[in-house]
KOLTILUM-889951 format. One record per residue: x, y, z of N, C-alpha, C, O, CB in turn. Coordinates in steps of 0.05 Angstrom, whole numbers, plus 5000, padded with zeros to 4 digits. Atoms other than C-alpha are relative to their C-alpha. Glycine has a CB too. Layout:
! residues N
XYZXYZXYZXYZXYZ/...
***
This chain:
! residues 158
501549835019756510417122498049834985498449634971501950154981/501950165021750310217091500149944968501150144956497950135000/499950055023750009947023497750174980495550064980500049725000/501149975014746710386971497149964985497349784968501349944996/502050245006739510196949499550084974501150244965497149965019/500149975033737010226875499050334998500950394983497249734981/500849774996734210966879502250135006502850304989498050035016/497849784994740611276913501849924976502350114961501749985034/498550055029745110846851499050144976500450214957499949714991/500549945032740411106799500750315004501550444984496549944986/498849774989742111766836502850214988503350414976500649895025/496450005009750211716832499650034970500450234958502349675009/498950065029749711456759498850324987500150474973498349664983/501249715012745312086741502550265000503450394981497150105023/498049704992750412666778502249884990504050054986500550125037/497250125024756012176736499950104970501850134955499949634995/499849975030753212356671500350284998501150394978497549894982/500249685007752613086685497950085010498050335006499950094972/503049924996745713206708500250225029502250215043497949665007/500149864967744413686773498349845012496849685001498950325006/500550204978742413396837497849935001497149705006500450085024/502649965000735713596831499049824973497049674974499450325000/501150255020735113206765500049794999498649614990500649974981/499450364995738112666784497449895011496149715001502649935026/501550204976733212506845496850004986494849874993500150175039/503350125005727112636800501049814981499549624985497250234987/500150175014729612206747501349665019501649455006501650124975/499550184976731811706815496349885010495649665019502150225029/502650094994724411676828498850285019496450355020500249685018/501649784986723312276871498150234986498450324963502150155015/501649845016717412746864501250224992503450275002497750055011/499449755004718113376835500750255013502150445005498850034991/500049844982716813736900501949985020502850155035497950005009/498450024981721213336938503150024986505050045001499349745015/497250035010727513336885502050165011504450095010500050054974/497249784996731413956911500949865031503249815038498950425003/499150134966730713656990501149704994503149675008496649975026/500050215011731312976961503750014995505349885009497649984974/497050044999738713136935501350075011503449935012501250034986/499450004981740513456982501749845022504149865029498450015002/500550174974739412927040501449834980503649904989496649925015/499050205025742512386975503250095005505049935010498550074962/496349905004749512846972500949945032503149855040500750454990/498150014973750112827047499949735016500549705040499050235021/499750314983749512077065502349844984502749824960496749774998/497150105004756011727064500549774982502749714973501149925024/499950255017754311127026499550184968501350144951497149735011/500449815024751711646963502750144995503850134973497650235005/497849845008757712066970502349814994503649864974500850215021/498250215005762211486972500049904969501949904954499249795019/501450155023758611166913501450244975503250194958495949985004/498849745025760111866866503349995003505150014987498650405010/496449855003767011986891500849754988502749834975502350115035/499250245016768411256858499350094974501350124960498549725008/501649925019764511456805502250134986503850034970497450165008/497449775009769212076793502249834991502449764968501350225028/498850164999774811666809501449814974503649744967498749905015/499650275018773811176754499750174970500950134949497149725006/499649815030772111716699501350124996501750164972498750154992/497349915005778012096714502749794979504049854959501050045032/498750195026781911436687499349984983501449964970500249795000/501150025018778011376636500550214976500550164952497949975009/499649815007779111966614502250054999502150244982499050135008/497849935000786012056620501850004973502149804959500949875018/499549875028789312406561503550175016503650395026496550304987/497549814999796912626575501050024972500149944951502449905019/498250025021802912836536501649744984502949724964501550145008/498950255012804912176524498449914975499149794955500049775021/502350165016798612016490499850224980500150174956496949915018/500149735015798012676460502149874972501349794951501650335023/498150065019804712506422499349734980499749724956502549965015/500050165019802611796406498750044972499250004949499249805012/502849925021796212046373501250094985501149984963497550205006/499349845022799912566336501449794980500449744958502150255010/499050215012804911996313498349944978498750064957500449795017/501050145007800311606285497850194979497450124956499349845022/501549885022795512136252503050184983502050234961497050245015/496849945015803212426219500249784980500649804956502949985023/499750425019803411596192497350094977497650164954498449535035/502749865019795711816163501850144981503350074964497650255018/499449715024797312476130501949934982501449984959501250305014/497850115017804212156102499649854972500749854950501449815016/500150315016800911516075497350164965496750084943497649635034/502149955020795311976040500750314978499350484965496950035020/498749685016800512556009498650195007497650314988500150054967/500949894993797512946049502750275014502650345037498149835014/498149744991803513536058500750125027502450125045499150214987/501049774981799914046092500049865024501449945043497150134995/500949984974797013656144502349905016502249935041497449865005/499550224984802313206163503350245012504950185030500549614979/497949814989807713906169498450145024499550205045501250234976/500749944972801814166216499849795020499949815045497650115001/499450184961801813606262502949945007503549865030498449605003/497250024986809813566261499950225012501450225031502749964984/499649784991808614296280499150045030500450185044498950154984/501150044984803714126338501749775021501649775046497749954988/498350214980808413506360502350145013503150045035501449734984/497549915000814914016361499050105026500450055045501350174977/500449874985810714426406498649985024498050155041499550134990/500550184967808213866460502349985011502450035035498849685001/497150075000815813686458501150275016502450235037501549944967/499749804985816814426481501850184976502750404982501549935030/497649945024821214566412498550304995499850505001500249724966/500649755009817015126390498150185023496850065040498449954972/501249874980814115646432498150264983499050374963502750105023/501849795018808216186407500550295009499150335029496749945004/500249814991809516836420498350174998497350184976501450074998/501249795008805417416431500750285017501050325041497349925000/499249774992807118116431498250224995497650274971502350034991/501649774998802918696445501350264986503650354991499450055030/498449785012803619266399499050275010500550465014499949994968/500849714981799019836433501049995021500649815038497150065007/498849984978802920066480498250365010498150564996503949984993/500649744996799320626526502550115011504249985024497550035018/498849664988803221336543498250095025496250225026499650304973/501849934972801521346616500550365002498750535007501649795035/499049784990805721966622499250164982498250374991502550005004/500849825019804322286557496550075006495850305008500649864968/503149904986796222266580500150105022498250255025497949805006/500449854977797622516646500550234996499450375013501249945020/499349745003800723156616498350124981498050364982502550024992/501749875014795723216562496850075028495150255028499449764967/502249924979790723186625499450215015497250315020499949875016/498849894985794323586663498850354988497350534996503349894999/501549685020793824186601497650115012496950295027498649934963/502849835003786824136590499050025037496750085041497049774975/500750014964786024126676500750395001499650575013503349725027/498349614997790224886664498950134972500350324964505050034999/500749885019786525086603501350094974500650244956499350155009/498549945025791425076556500249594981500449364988504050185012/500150185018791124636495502450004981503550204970497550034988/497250055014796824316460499249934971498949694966502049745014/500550085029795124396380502649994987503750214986498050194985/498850055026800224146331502250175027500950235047498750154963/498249894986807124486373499650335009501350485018502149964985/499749794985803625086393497150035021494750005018500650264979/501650034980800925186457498150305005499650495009501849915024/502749895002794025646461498649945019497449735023498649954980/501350084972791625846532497050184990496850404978502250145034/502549915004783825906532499350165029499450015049498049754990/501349924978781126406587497450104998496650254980501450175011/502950085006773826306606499450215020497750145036498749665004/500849814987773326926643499250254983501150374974501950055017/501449845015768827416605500350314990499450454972498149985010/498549715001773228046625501450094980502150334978501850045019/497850045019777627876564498949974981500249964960501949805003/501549945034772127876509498950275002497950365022497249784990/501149845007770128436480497349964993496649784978501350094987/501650095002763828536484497350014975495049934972499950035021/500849915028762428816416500849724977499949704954502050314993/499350145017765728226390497749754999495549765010502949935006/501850254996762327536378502349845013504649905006498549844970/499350214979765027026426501849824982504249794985497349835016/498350125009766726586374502450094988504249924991499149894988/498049865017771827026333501950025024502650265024498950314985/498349934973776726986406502750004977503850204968500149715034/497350125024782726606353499950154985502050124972500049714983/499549865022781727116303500950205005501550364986498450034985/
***
C-alpha cells in the first residue's frame, strides 16, 4: 500500500476534526469543482481509508469516558463540594454516584391512561345515532318523517 502524500494527510486530518469530505479536499488543496469527486476518489483509496480508520481509532481512546471514570470524577468533585460547605451540591453528586452504582433507579410512570374500550363504544353510539349525555341515552333520528313540519327543527328536545 502506498504511503499517503501531504494533500491526502491534510485530507484524513480534516474528516478527523469533523469536516465533510467535500470540505476536507477543498481545504486539502482541491478546487472547488473538483471537491465532491475529489473525496470521493480520497475515501476509496486504501492508504486514505487506512489513514482515518487510525485516526478514529486513536480518538476513540482518547476519548474514552467509562463508569469507572465517571465515579472517579464524581469522587473527587464530592472532595470539592465537601471542602467548600457546599451541602447541596455534594448530596447531588452522592445522588448521581448512587445511581452509576445502580443504587437508585428513576422511575417514570404515565398517568394518562387511554380508554380504548370506553372510545370504541362512545364511537360506536354516535356511528347508531344515539348520544350518551350525562346517564341518559337520546336517540337522534335524521329522517324528516318525524318532524313536524309546523314545528321549527330546532325545538325536536322540547
Amino acid at each position: 500500500m502506498k504511503r499517503p502524500n501531504g494533500r491526502q494527510v491534510r485530507f484524513a486530518n480534516s474528516v478527523l476534526s469533523g469536516k465533510s469530505a467535500a470540505e476536507s479536499a477543498r481545504l486539502a488543496g482541491y478546487s472547488d469543482e473538483y471537491a465532491k469527486k475529489a473525496a470521493a476518489a480520497l475515501l476509496n483509496q486504501p492508504a486514505v481509508a487506512a489513514l482515518i480508520k487510525e485516526g478514529q481509532a486513536e480518538l476513540r481512546g482518547k476519548t474514552m469516558f467509562d463508569l469507572q471514570q465517571a465515579i472517579i470524577e464524581s469522587d473527587s468533585l464530592i472532595a470539592f463540594a465537601l471542602s467548600k460547605s457546599n451541602a447541596m451540591a455534594a448530596a447531588k453528586l452522592l445522588e448521581l454516584k448512587c445511581k452509576l452504582h445502580g443504587l437508585l433507579i428513576e422511575r417514570v410512570q404515565a398517568v394518562d391512561m387511554v380508554d380504548i374500550a370506553g372510545a370504541l363504544s362512545e364511537a360506536r353510539q354516535r356511528a347508531n345515532g344515539t348520544i350518551q349525555i350525562s346517564s341518559t341515552a337520546i336517540s337522534i333520528e335524521a329522517s324528516r318523517s318525524h318532524i313536524a313540519h309546523d314545528k321549527n327543527p330546532h325545538d325536536i328536545f322540547s
